[in-house]
C-alpha angles and dihedrals in degrees: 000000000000095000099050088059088054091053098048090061104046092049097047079061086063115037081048123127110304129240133194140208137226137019101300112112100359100147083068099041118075123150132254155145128268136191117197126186122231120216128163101242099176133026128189118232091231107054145314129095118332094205132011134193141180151079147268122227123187137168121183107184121178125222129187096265099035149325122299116212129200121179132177117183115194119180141147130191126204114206136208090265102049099265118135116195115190121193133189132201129195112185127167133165133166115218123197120237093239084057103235112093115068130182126188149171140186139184124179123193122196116211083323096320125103115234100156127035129151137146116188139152136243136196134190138202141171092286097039126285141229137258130199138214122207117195123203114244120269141222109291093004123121088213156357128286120245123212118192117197126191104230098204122236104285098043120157135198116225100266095045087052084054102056095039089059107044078055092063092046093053084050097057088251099165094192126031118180128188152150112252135178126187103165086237094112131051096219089077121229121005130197118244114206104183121188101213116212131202125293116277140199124264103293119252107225106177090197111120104224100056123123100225097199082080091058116027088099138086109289132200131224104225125187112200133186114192113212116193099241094221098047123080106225142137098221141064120263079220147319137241127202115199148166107222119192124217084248088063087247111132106218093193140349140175129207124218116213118178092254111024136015125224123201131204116210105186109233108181132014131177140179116242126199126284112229120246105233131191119226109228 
C-alpha cells in the first residue's frame, strides 16, 4: 500500500499542466494556475485503495530568463481494512528558456512526516547532458550525499518536451517518443512514448472559475505511457490519459496504476501576468 501512495504522487508531478520555452507561439502561450480535484475512478477486486481524495494544485509563472514551476499534491487512499494513507508532494523547478539549464526541488510527506525530500540541478547540450542529485544530510552524516546522472543525447526538459509535443500534434503527428527528465522523481529520466489523437474543438469545462481564453482553442487527446529510462521492461511504470489544450493547459487526465486509476477533473484556472522584460 504504501508504495502505491508513493507512486501516485510522484506521477501527478508529472502529468501535470504543461509549460513551454522560447519565443514560438507565444501569442498562445500565457501562464497560469491550475487546481485540479483527485478521485479513485477505478479499483481492482484484488487489492489496492478502496477510495481516494484530493487535489492537485500548479502554477507555472514565466520570468524573463525561464519558467518557474510550483506543484502540491494532496491525496489520501482508503484501503479494504480501514487504513488511510495521505500523501503530499511539493515540487518546484525553474527551466531556462534555451532549454539547457534545470533546477528542481521536492519534498513528500507521508501522513506529516517527510520521507522523501531532494533538490538538485541538470544541464543539456548537443551529446546529452548531466543531472545531479543532491541528498540532505543525515543523522550522524557531515554532509549530503551527491548523485550524478548521464542524460543521453535527445533529452528534453519538461517545457521543451512540451512544446515539442504540442508541434507534432498540430502536424498530425499520431506517436511521439522522447527522453524527458523533470527531477520529480527520484528514479531519474523517464521515456515518454504519447499516442497523439485527432484535433478537437475547444473543451467544455462546466466548472465556474475557469479562464476560457486557455481554452477556447483546438485540444488533443494524448495517451501516454512513462518508462523509467534506467530500467529494462516491457510495460509501461504507468499510463496517463489526458486532454491537452493548444494553450498547454490539460483540461483533464487520468492515471492508470496496476491496480487503481485516479482522475483529475480541473476545477479552477486562471491566467497569471506576463513579465515585462528589458532586452539587453
Amino acid at each position: 500500500m504504501r508504495r502505491h501512495l508513493s507512486v501516485v504522487a510522484a506521477a501527478m508531478i508529472i502529468a501535470a499542466p504543461l509549460t513551454f520555452h522560447g519565443k514560438a507561439r507565444a501569442a498562445d502561450v500565457l501562464p497560469y494556475e491550475a487546481i485540479y480535484a483527485l478521485r479513485l475512478t477505478h479499483a481492482s477486486s484484488s487489492g489496492g485503495p478502496r477510495a481516494a481524495v484530493g487535489i492537485y494544485e500548479s502554477r507555472f509563472i514565466e520570468t524573463c530568463a525561464g519558467w518557474d514551476t510550483k506543484s502540491h499534491t494532496s491525496l489520501s487512499l482508503t484501503f479494504s481494512d480501514g487504513a488511510i494513507f495521505t500523501n503530499e508532494r511539493f515540487f518546484s523547478s525553474l527551466e531556462a528558456k534555451n532549454g539547457r539549464d534545470y533546477s528542481f526541488a521536492v519534498l513528500t510527506l507521508k501522513n506529516g512526516k517527510s520521507v522523501e525530500a531532494y533538490k538538485g540541478t541538470a544541464t543539456l547540450a548537443k551529446r546529452g547532458g548531466r543531472a545531479r542529485y543532491e541528498l540532505p544530510t543525515q543523522e550522524g552524516e557531515k554532509r549530503g550525499h551527491i548523485i550524478s546522472l548521464v542524460l543521453p543525447q535527445g533529452t528534453l526538459f519538461p517545457a521543451a518536451h512540451s512544446l515539442a509535443l504540442l508541434g507534432s500534434a498540430e502536424q498530425g503527428t499520431p506517436m511521439f517518443r522522447r527522453v524527458v527528465f523533470s527531477g520529480s522523481s527520484s528514479v531519474g529520466p523517464r521515456v515518454l512514448s504519447i499516442a497523439i489523437g485527432p484535433p478537437l474543438a475547444a473543451g467544455q469545462s462546466k466548472a465556474a472559475e475557469i479562464d476560457r481564453a486557455l481554452l477556447d482553442m483546438p485540444s488533443w487527446r494524448m495517451s501516454s505511457a512513462y518508462f523509467n529510462l534506467f530500467e529494462k521492461r516491457d510495460i509501461p511504470n504507468f499510463e496517463v490519459f489526458s486532454r491537452l489544450s493548444k494553450s498547454g493547459v490539460t483540461e483533464s487526465f487520468e492515471q492508470a496504476f496496476r491496480d487503481f486509476t485516479v482522475s483529475a477533473t480541473l476545477q479552477r484556472l486562471r491566467r497569471l501576468d506576463r513579465p515585462v522584460c528589458t532586452t539587453p
